[in-house]
ZADO-1210 file (C-alpha; in nm, 4 decimals, padded with zeros to 6 digits):
<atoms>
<atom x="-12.8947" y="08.8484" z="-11.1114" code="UNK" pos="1"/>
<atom x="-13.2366" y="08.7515" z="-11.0475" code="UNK" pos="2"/>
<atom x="-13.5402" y="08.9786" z="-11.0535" code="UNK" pos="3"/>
<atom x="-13.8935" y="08.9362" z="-10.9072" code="UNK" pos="4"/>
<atom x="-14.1906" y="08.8557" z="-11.1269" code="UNK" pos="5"/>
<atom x="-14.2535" y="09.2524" z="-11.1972" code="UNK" pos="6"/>
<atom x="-13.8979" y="09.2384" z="-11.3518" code="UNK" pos="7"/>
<atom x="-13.7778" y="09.5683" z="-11.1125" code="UNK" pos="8"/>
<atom x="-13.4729" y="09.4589" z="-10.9015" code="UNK" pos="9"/>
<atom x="-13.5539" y="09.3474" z="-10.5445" code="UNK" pos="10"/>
<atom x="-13.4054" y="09.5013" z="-10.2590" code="UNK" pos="11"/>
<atom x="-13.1395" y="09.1930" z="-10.1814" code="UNK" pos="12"/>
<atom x="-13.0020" y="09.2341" z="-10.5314" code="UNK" pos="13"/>
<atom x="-12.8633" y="09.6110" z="-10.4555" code="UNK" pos="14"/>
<atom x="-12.5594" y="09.4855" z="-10.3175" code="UNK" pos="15"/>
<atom x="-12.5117" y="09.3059" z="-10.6336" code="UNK" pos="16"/>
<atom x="-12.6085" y="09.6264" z="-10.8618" code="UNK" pos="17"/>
<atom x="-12.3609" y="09.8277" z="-10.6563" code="UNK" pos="18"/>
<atom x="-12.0966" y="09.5584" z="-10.7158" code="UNK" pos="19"/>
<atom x="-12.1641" y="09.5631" z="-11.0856" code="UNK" pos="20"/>
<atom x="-12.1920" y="09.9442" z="-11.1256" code="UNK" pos="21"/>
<atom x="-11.8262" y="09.9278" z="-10.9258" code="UNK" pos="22"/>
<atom x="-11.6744" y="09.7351" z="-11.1393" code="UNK" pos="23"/>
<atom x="-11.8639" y="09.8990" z="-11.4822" code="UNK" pos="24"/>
<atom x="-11.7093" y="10.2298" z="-11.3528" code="UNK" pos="25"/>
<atom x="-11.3634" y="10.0583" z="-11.3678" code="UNK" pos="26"/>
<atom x="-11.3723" y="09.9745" z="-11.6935" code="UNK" pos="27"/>
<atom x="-11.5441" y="09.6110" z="-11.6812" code="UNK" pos="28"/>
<atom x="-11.7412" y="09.6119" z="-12.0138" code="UNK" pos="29"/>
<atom x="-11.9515" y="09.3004" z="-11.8884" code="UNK" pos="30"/>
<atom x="-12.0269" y="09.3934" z="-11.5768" code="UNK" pos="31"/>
<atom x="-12.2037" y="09.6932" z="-11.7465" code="UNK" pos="32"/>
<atom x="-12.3864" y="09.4744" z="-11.9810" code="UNK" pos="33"/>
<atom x="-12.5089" y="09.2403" z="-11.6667" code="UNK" pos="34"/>
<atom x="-12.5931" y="09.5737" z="-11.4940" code="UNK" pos="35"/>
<atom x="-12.8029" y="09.6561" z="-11.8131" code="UNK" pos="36"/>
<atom x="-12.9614" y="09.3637" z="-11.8747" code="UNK" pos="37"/>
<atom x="-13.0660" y="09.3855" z="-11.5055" code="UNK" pos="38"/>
<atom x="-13.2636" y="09.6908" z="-11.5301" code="UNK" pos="39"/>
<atom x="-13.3386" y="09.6782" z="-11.8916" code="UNK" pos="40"/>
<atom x="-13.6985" y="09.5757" z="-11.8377" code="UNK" pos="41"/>
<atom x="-13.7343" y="09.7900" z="-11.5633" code="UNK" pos="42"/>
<atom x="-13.6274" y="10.1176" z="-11.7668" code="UNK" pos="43"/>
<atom x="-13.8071" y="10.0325" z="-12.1034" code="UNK" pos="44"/>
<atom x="-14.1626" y="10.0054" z="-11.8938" code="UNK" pos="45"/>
<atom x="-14.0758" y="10.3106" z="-11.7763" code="UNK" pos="46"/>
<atom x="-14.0115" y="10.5201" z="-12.0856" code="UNK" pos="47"/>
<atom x="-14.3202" y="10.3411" z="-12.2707" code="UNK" pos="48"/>
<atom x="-14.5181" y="10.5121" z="-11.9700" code="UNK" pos="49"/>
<atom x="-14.3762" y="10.8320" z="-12.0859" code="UNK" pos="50"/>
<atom x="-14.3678" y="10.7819" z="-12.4068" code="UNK" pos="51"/>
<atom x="-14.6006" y="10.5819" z="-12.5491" code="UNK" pos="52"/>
<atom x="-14.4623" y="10.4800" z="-12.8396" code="UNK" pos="53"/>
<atom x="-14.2283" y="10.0954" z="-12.9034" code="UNK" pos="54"/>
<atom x="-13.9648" y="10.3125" z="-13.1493" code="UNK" pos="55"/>
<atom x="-13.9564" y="10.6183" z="-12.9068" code="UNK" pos="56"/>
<atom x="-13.9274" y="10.4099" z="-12.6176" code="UNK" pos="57"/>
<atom x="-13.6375" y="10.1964" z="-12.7983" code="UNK" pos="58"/>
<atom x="-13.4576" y="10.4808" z="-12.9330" code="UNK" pos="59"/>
<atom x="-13.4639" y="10.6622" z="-12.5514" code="UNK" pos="60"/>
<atom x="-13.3336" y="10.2568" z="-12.3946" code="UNK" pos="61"/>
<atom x="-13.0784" y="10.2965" z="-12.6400" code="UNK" pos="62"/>
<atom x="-12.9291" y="10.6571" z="-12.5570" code="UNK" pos="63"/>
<atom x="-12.9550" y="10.6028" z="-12.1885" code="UNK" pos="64"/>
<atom x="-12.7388" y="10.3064" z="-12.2310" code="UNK" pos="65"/>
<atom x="-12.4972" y="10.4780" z="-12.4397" code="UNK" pos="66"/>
<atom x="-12.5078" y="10.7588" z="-12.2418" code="UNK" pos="67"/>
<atom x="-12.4414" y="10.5704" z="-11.9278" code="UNK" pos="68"/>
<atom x="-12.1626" y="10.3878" z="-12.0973" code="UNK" pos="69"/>
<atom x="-11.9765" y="10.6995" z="-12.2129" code="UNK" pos="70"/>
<atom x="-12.0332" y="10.8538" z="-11.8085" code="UNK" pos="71"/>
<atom x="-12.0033" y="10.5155" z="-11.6091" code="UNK" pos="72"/>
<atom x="-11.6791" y="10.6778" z="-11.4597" code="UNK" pos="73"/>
<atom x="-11.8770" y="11.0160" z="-11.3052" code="UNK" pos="74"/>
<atom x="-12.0858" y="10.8118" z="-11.1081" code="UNK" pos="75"/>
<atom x="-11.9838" y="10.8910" z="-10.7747" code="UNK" pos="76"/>
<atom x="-12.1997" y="10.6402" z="-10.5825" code="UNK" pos="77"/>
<atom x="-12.2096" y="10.2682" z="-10.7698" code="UNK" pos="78"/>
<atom x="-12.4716" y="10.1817" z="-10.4707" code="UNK" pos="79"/>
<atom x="-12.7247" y="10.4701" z="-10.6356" code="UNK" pos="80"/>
<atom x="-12.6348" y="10.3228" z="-10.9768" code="UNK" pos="81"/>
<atom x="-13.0300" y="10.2621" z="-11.0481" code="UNK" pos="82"/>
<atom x="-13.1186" y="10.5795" z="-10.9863" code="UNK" pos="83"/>
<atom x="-12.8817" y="10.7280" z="-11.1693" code="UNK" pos="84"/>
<atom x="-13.0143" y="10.5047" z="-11.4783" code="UNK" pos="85"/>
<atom x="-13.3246" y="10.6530" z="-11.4575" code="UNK" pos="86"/>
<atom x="-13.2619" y="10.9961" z="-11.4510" code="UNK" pos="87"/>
<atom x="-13.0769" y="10.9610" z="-11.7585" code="UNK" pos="88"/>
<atom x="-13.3482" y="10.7512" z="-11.9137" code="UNK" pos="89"/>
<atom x="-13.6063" y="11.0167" z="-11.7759" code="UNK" pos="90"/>
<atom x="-13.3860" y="11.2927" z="-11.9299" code="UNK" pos="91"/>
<atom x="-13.3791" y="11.1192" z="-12.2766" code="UNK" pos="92"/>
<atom x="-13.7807" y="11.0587" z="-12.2717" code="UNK" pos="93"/>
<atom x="-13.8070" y="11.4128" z="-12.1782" code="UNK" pos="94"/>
<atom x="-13.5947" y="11.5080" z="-12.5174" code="UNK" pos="95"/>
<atom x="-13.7908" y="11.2851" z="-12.7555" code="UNK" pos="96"/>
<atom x="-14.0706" y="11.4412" z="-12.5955" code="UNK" pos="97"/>
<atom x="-13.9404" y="11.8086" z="-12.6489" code="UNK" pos="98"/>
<atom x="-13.8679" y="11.6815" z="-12.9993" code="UNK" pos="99"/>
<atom x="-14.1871" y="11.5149" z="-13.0640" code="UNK" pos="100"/>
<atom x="-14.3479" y="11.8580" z="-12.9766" code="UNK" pos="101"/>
<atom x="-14.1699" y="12.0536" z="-13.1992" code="UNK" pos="102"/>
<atom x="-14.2380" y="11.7869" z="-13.5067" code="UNK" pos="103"/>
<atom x="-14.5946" y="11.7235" z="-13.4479" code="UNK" pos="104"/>
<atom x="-14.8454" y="11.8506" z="-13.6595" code="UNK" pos="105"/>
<atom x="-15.1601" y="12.0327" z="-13.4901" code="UNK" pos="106"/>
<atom x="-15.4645" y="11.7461" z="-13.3613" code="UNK" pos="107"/>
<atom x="-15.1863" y="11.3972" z="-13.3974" code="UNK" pos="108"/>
<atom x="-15.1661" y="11.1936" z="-13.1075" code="UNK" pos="109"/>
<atom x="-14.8954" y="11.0178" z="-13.0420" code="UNK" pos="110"/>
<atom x="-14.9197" y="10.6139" z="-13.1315" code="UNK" pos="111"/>
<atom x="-15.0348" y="10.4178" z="-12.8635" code="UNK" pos="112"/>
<atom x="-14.7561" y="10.1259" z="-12.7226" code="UNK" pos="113"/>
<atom x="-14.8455" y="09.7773" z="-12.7235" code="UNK" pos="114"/>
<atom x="-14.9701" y="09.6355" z="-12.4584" code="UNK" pos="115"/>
<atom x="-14.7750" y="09.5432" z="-12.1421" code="UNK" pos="116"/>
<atom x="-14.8703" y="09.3643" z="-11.8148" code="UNK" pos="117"/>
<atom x="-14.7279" y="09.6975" z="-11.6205" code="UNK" pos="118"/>
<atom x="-14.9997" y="09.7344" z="-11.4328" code="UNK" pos="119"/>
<atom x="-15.2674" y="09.4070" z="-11.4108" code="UNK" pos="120"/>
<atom x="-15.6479" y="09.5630" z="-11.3825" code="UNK" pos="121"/>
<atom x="-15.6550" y="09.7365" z="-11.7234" code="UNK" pos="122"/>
<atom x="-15.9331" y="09.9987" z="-11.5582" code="UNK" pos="123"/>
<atom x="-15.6107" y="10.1089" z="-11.2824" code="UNK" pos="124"/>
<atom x="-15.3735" y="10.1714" z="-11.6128" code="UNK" pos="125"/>
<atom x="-15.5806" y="10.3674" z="-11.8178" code="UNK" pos="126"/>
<atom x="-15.6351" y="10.5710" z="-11.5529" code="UNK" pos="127"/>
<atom x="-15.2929" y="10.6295" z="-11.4188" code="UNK" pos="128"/>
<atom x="-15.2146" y="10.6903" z="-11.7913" code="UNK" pos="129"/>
<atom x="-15.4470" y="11.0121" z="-11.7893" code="UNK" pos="130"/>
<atom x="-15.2608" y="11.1333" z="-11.4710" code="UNK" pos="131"/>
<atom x="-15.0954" y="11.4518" z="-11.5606" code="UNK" pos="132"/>
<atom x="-14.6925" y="11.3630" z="-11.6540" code="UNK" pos="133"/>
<atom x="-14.5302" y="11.4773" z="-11.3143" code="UNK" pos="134"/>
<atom x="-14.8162" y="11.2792" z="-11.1041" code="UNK" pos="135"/>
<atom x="-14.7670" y="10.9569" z="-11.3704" code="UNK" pos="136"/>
<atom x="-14.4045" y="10.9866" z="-11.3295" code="UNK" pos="137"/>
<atom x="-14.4088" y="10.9335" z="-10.9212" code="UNK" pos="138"/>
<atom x="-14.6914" y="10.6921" z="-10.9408" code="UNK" pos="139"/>
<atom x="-14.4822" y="10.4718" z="-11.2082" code="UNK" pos="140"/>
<atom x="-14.1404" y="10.4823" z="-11.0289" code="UNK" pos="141"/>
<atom x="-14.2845" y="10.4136" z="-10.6269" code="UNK" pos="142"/>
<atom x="-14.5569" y="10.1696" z="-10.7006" code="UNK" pos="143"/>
<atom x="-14.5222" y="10.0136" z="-11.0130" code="UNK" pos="144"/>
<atom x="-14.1109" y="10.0041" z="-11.0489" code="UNK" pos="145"/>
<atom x="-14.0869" y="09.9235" z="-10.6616" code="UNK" pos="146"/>
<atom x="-13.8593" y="10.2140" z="-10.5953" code="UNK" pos="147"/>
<atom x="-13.8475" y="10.3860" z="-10.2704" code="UNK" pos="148"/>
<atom x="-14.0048" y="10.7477" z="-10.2019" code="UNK" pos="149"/>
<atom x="-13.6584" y="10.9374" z="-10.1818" code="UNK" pos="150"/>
<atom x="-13.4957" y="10.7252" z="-10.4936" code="UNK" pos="151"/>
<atom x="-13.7981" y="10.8655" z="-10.7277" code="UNK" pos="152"/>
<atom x="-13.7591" y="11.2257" z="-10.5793" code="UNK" pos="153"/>
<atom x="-13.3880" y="11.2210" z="-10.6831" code="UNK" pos="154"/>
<atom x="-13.4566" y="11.0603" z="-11.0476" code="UNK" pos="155"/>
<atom x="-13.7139" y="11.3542" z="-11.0924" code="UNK" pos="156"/>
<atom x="-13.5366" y="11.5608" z="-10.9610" code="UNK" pos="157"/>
<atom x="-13.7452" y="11.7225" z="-10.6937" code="UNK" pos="158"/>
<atom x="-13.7645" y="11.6888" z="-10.3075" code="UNK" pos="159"/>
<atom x="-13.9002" y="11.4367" z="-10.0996" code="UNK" pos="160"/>
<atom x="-14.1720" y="11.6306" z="-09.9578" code="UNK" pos="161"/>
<atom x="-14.2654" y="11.7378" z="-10.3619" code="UNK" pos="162"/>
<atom x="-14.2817" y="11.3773" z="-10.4377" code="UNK" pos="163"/>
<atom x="-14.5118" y="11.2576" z="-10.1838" code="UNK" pos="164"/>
<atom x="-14.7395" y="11.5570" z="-10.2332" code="UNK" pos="165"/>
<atom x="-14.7415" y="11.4256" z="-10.6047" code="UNK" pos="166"/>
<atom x="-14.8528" y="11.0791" z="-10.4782" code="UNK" pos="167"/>
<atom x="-15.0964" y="11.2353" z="-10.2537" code="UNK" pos="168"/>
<atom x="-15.2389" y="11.4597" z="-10.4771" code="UNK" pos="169"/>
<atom x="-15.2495" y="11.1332" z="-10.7891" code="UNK" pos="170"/>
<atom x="-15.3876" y="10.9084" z="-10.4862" code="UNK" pos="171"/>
<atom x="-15.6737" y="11.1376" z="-10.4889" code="UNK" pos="172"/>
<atom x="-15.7005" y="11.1810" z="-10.8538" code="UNK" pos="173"/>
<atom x="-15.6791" y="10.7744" z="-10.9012" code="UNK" pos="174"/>
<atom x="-15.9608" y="10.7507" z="-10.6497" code="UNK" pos="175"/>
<atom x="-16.2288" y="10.9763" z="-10.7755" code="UNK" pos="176"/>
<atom x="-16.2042" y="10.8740" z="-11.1317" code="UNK" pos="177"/>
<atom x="-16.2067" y="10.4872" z="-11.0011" code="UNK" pos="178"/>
<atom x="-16.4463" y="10.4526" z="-10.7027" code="UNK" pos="179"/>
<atom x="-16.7493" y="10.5147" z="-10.8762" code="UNK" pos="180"/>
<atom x="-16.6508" y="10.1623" z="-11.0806" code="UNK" pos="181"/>
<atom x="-16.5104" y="09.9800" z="-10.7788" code="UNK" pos="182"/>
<atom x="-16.8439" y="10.0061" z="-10.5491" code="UNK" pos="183"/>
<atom x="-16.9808" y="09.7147" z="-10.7242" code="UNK" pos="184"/>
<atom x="-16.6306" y="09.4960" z="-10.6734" code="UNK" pos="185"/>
<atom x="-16.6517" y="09.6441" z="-10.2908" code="UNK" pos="186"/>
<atom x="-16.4479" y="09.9418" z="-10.1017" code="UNK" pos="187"/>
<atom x="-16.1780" y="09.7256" z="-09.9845" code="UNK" pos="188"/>
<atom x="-16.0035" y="09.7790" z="-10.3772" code="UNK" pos="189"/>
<atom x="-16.0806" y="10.1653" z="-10.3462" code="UNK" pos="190"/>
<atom x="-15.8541" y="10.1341" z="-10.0288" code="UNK" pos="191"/>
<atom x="-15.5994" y="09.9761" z="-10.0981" code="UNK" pos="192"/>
<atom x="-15.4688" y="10.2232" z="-10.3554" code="UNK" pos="193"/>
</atoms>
């Protein structure tokens, strides 16, 4: 299966997902590692944006893939098989999270992850990483995963309309905290976030 440079699946290879996820749900042990190794990239970028942390982030790769494993057979639709993926994956972050709350001692932070070519202009990262979780989440899954508007509502669980409110409203965050820096690079950056 081939990917694009980002690593996140491109639209011509959903056929093939679906295929895979098909036969994974049959019982087709490597067709569920392919359809893992597929996404794997995709899913771990995803829960270090959440998390922030390599073991955190490894441990939640590793129970969504076990997870998905041991309920390959309730997926009703193979053809939604990434989405699917990350809701389980979003689900697990969301426990080591809840977890990592409970555990933490009063003024840590949590350790910061290495870094990743997620996003390229390091100024753009830092701030989506302030973006509040829910706002992050949406901006992570539509524009730097490559996922369509409705496909993030359903991994987060919310409706359309609640998604692209959340882009709206992290559009507008993104570009007051930013445009002061990009007047001197010119307004045609500000604009095209």
């Amino acid at each position: 299966m081939t990917n694009n440079r980002s690593g996140s699946v491109t639209s011509s290879n959903k056929i093939e997902l679906a295929k895979l996820a098909w036969s994974a749900r049959e019982g087709n042990t490597e067709a569920f590692l392919e359809l893992i190794e597929s996404l794997k990239g995709a899913l771990y970028r995803t829960a270090s944006t959440i998390l922030k942390n390599d073991e955190d982030c490894a441990d939640a790769l590793q129970e969504t893939i076990v997870r998905a494993y041991q309920a390959i057979r309730s997926l009703r639709e193979p053809t939604h098989v990434k989405t699917w993926l990350y809701r389980i994956l979003i689900n697990e972050c969301n426990s080591i999270l809840q977890k990592r709350l409970r555990h933490s001692l009063p003024g840590t932070l949590p350790e910061p992850v290495a870094d990743r070519p997620i996003c390229q202009d390091v100024e753009l990262k830092e701030a989506i990483d302030r973006l509040e979780e829910p706002l992050r989440l949406v901006v992570v899954l539509v524009y730097l995963e490559d996922l369509k508007i409705a496909d993030a509502a359903a991994i987060l669980g919310i409706s359309e309309g609640a998604a692209k409110m959340r882009l709206k409203r992290s559009k507008a965050q993104l570009r007051s905290w930013l445009e002061p820096s990009w007047e001197g690079r010119g307004n045609h950056e500000a604009r095209s976030y």
